[in-house]
C-alpha positions as CSV (number, residue, x, y, z in Angstrom):
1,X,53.5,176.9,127.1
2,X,51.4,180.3,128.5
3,X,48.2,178.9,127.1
4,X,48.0,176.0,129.2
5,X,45.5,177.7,131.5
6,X,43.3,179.1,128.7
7,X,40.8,176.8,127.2
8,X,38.9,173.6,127.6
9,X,41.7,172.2,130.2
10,X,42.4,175.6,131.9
11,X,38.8,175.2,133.1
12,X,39.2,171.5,134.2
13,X,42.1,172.2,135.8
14,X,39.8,175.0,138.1
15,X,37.1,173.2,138.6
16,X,39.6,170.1,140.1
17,X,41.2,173.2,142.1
18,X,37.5,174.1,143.6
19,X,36.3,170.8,144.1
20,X,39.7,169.8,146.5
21,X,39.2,173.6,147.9
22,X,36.1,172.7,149.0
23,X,36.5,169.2,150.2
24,X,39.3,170.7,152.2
25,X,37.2,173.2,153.9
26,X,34.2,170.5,154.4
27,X,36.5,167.4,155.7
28,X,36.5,168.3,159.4
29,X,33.4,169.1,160.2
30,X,32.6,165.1,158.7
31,X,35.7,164.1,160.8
32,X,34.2,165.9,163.7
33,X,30.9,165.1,163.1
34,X,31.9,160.7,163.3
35,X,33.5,161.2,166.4
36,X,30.9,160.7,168.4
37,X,29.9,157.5,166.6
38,X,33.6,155.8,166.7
39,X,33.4,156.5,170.7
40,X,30.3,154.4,170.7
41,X,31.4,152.1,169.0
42,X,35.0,151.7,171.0
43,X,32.1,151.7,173.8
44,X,30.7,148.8,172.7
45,X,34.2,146.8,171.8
46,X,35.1,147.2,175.3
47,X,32.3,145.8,176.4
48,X,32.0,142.8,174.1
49,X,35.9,141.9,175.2
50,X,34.8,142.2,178.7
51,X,32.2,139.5,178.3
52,X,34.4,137.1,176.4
53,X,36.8,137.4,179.1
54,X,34.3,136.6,181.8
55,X,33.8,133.4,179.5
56,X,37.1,131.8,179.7
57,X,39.1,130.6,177.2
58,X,37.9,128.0,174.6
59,X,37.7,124.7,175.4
């Protein structure tokens, strides 16, 4: 049961270990980096409900 990090799966169990290292390390700066997008867009919701309520309801 010691050789399960030697060989062809020791390896593919590192590289999975890097790839989520690095995703960790790269996932804010993309969270950060929407944000101003989603405040345009919440922007932009606001306004569209303020013009359907100046409409009225449906007839």
């Amino acid at each position: 049961m010691g050789d399960v990090m030697t060989g062809s799966f020791g390896l593919l169990i590192m590289l999975f270990c890097a790839a989520v290292a690095i995703l960790w390390i790269v996932l804010p700066f993309a969270v950060f980096g929407i944000k101003g997008r989603l405040d345009d867009l919440i922007a932009e919701q606001r306004r569209t409900n303020e013009l359907l309520a100046s409409r009225g309801p449906p007839e």
